[in-house]
N, C-alpha and C positions, 0 to 999 in steps of 0.2 A: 142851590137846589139840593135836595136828599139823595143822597146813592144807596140805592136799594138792596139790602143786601139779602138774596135767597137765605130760607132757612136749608140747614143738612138736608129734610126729608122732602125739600119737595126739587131736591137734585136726585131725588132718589130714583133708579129705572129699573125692574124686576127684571133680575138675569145680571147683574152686573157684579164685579168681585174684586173686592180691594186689598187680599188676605192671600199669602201661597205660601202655607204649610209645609213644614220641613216632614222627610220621612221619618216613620216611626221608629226609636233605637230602641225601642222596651216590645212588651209582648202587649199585642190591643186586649182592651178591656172591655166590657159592657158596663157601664152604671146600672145600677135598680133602677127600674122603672120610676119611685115612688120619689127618689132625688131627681128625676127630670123636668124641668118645665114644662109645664101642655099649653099653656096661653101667652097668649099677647107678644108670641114670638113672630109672627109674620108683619108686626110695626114695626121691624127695625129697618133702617134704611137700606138700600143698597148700594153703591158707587164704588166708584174705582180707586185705585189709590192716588191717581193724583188730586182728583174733584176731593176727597179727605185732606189730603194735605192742602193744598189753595184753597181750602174754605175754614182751614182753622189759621191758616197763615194770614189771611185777608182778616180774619176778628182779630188777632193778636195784633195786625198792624193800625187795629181803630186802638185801641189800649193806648191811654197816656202815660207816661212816666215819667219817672228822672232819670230814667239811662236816653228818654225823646225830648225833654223837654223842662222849662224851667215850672216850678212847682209852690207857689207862693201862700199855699195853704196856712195861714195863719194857727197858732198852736200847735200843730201835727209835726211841726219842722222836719217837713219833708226837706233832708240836706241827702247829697251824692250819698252811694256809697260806692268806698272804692273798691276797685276789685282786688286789689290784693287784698282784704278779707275775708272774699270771695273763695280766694283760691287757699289761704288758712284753712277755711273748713271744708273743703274739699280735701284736704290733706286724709289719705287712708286710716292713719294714727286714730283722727277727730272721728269722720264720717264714717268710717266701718268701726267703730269701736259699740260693745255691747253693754248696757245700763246695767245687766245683772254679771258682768267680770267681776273677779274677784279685785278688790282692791290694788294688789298685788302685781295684776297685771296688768292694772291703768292709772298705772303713776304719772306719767307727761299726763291724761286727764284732767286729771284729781288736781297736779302741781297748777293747771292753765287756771283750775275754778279759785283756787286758794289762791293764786295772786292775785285774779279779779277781782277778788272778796277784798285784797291788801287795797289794789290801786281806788276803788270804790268810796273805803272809807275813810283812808288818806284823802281824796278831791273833795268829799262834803264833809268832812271831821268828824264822821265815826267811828266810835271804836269796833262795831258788829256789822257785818252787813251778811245775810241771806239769798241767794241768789235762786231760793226757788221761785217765785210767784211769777206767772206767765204772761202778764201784762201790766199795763198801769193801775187801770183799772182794781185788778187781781192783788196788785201790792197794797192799795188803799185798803181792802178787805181787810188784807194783812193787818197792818197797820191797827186798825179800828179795834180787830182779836187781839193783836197784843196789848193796847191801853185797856181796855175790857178784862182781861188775864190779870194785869200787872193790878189794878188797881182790885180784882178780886182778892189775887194773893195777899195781900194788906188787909182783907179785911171789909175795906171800904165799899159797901154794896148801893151806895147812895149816887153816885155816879152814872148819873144814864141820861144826860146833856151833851151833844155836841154841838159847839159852835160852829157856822159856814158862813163865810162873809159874802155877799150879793154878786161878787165878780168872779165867784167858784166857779170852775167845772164842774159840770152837770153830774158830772160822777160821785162829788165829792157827799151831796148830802142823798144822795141814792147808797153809798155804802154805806151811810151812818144809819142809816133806816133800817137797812139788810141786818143788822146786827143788833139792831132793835133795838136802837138810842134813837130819842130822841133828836130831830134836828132843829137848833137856834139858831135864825137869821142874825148878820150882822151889817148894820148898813154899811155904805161907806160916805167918803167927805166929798169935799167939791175936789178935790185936786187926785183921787182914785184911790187915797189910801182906805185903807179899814177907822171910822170913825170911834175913835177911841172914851168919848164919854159915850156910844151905844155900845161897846163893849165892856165896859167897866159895869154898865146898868145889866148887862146880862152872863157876868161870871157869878159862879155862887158853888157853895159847895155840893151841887148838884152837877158840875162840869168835869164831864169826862177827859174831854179836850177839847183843841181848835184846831179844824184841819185849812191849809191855807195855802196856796200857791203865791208865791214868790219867787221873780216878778209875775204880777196879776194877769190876769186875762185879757187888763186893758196893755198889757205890756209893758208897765210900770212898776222898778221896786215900790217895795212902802217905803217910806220915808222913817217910819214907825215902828219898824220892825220887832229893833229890842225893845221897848216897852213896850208891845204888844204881846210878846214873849213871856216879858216881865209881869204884866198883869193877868196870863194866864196861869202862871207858875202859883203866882200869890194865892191860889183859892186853891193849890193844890193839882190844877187840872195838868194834861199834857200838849206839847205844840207836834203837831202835824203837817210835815210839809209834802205838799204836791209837789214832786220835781217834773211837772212834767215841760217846764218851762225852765231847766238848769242850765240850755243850751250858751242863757245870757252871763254866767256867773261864772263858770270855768274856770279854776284859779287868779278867780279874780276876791269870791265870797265864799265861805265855806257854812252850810245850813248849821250844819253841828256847832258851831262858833257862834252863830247870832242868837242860838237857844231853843233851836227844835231839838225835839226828842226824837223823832223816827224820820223818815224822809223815804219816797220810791222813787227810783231813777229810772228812766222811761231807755232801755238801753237802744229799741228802734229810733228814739230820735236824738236824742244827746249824742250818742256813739256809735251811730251812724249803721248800726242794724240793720236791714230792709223792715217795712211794714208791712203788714195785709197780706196777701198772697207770696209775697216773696218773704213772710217773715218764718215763721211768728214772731210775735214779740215777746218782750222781752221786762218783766217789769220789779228788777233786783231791788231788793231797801237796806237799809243801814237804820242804824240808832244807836243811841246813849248806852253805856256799862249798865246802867240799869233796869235797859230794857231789853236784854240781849239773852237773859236765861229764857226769854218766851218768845225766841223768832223760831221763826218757820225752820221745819229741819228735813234732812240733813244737810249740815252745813262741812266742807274739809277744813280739817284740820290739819295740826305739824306736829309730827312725834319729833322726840329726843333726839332720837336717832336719822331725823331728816326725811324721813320718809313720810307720807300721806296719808290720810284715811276717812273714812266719814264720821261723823258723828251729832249727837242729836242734843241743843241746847237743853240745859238742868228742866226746862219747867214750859219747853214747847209747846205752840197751840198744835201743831202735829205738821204733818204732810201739805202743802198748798201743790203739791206737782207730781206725777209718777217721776219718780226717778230723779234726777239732777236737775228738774229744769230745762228751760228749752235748750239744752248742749251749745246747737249751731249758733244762736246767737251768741252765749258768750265768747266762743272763740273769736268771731269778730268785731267783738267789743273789745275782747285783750289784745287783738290784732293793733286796732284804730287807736287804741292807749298806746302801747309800745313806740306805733308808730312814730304818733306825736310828741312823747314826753310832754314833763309839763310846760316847758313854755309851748308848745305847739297847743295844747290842751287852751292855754291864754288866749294865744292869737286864735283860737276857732273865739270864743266871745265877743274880742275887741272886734272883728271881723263882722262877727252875727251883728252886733249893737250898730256899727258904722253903718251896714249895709240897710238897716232897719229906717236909719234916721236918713238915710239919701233918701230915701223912697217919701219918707213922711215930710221932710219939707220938700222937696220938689213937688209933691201933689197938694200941700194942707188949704193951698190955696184956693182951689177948685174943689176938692173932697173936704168937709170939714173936718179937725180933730176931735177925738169926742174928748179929750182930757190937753189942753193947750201947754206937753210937759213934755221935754226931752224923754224918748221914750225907751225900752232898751231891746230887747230880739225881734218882735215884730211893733207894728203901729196901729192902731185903730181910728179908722177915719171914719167918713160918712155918706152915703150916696145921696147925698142932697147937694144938689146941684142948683147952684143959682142959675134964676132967668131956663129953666128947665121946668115942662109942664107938672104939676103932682103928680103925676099917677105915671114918671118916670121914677121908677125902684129900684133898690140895689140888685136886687133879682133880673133888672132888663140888663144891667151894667155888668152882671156875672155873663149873662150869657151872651151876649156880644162878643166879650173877651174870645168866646170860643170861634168863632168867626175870624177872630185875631192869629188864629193857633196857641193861644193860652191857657191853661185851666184857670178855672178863675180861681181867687182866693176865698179864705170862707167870707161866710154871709149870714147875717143876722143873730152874730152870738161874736162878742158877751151880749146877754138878754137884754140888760141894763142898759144899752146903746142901741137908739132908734134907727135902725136903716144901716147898721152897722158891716163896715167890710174890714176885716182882719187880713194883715199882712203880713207875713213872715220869708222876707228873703234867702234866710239863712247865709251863712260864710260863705256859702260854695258858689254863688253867683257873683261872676264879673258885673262891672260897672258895664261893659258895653248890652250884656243882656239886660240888666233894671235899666239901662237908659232906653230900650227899645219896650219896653215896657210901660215905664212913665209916660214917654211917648203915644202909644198905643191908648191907656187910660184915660190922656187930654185930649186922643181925639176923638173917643169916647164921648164925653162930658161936653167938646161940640155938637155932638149928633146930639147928642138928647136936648140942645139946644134947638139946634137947626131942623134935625129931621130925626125926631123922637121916634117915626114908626119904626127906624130901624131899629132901634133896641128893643121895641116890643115884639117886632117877628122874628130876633134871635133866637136862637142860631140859626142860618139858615144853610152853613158847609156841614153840619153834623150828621151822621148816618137817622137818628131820630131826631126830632123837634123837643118842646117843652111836654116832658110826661108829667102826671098828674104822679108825685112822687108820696104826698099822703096813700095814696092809691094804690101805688106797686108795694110801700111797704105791709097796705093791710090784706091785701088780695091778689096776691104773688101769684107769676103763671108760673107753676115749677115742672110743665110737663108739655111737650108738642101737642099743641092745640089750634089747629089751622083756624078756627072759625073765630078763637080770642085773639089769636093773632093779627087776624085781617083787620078786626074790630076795631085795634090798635093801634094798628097802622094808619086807620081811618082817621082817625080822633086826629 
């Protein structure tokens, strides 16, 4: 059943006061009239302070996490973070320090950004890396402006083709659009690679590049890698990696070595960052000697003399950030490196891949695979459920989970997989957690055998039911409105 949660204002009681004011140490003042509000001030609620505090403690305690809970979101690798990161950037040095200090007096800064920049492009074999762009997303932009840059400085104005292969992130051929290249599909094979006579039939000296995650979306290296490299190289174009899946490769592969040119390192999930509300994120890139006079700036550097400073590469597309970059996350990315060194950097992959492949054969039996291949950070099965009615969905099997206490994993992406549920354990889960999980999943895939309605009136412990999510994203309530509410609540 639903647990009803009152909104703030209809706790609200006229006359009531949650606020006691210290006295005044200055001289009182009058404002102008003409800076004071005259409306809509007698809608704000009234309560006391503890009905404030227990009503915003009671929302935070519906909030899932990873500091509550395990977090199987496929491609997002949602992994721990730990708290001594935490407490790095809390450090006064980091968190009170000012973006417009002189250089001079934010050396420990400047020194934490310039090793970042070292450790970064040491683990994928760049020689450059950038640590402005404020998310994944953000560094793709990047990215697409530098090959765009590089290949103008040349000359080369025929360039306005980017290859996307069918198992991209959604992002991938949205940035290439933004930048106003065109975008070329590439299919792939029966086994998940990038199909390499469709891509031979659509390089041409019209290729800007190919932007490409590795391992794919289905969670599988290519098999193809360098010659797909290789065959993008040959027309001249450039290779573009998506890192936002680098979690599987960790001193295991290095991008820069298999023959990409640029690459974004997703530092919310590889290096263990927070995401979303607890982030921001975090979306640093590295590249080739060649592509390095047009990354984003400013980037620190190392004087002679050992000391720090900023500076701005020969032939920059400009500024991706105010200032340094989201600060807080790189601290504890360099935090999480330090931490680890590189064999600890190894064991997060061999770890991520192990805990991927527990999960995909204990279920492949009951869930299908969509690709029948040893897979590597996360797996992608399938909510088709033998001897289960049709019109049981991956969508009933997500939301069940929650009735489990689970979030469920993602659903229905990669596109290119029907009924698709994406797994990603990451490293940081024990075997007794995914075993209570798998668990959960098969007894799952009995119900929707046995007793289907229950997957269809999931969830039924969640503060709301199933929202019309097309719906909230096009006609958002972003204001107290008792009569949309109830309306809602209805539905």
């Amino acid at each position: 059943m639903n647990t009803y949660e009152p909104h703030i204002y209809e706790l609200s009681t006229p006359g009531k006061h949650g606020a006691s004011l210290p006295m005044l140490d200055v001289p009182e003042s009058t404002l102008p009239a003409d800076l004071l509000r005259q409306d809509g001030l007698a809608d704000f609620p009234e309560l006391t302070e503890p009905e404030v505090v227990r009503h915003y403690t009671r929302i935070s305690q519906r909030n899932y996490s990873v500091d509550t809970g395990y977090y199987p979101l496929g491609s997002c690798t949602m992994k721990w973070n730990p708290k001594l990161n935490e407490e790095a950037a809390r450090m006064a040095g980091f968190a009170a320090a000012h973006p417009l200090q002189d250089a001079a007096d934010a050396q420990g800064a400047l020194q934490l950004i310039y090793e970042l920049q070292e450790y970064l492009g040491e683990i994928a074999g760049f020689p450059a890396v950038s640590l402005q762009p404020a998310a994944g997303a953000h560094g793709e932009f990047a990215g697409i402006l530098v090959f765009r840059a590089y290949h103008l400085d040349r000359g080369d104005h025929d360039r306005v083709e980017v290859l996307v292969p069918t198992s991209a992130h959604g992002t991938n051929p949205a940035t290439a659009a933004m930048t106003g290249l065109k975008v070329v599909e590439v299919k792939g094979d029966a086994r998940g690679n990038v199909d390499l006579d469709d891509l031979r039939a659509k390089v041409s000296p019209r290729t800007a590049g190919m932007m490409l995650t590795n391992p794919n979306t289905l969670g599988l290296f290519d098999e193809q890698i360098v010659e797909i490299c290789e065959i993008v190289h040959s027309v001249g174009g450039l290779m573009y990696g998506d890192g936002a899946n680098f979690n599987a490769i960790l001193g295991i592969a290095k991008p820069g070595e298999l023959g990409f040119d640029f690459m974004h390192y997703n530092l919310h999930k590889t290096f263990s960052t927070p995401h979303g509300g607890g982030g921001p994120g975090s979306g640093a890139v590295g590249c080739s000697a060649a592509l390095a006079p047009f990354l984003p700036g400013p980037v620190v550097v190392k004087n002679a003399d050992g000391s720090y400073a900023l500076a701005n590469p020969e032939k920059a597309i400009g500024r991706m950030k105010a200032f340094h970059g989201n600060f807080g996350m790189l601290v504890r990315a360099w935090t999480y490196i330090r931490t680890l060194g590189a064999a600890g950097l190894r064991e997060v992959s061999e770890m991520a891949v192990l805990n991927a492949n527990y999960v995909r054969v204990k279920l492949k039996d009951v869930y299908p695979q969509a690709i029948d291949r040893i897979c590597m950070h996360e797996s992608v099965l399938k909510g088709q459920i033998a001897g289960a009615p049709k019109d049981v969905r991956t969508l009933d099997i997500a939301k069940r989970l929650i009735d489990y206490g689970f979030h469920p994993p993602t659903i229905y992406f990669p596109l290119i997989v029907s009924e698709a549920l994406m797994i990603e354990p990451t490293e940081t889960e024990s075997k007794q957690t995914l075993d209570v999980f798998i668990d959960t999943m098969l007894q799952i895939a009995r119900e929707a055998v046995e007793t289907p309605e229950l997957l269809h009136a999931a969830p039924t412990t969640a503060p709301v039911r199933r929202v019309d999510e097309v719906r909230a994203a096009r006609q958002p309530i972003l204001r107290y409105d008792r009569e949309a509410i109830a309306r809602v609540r209805s539905e």
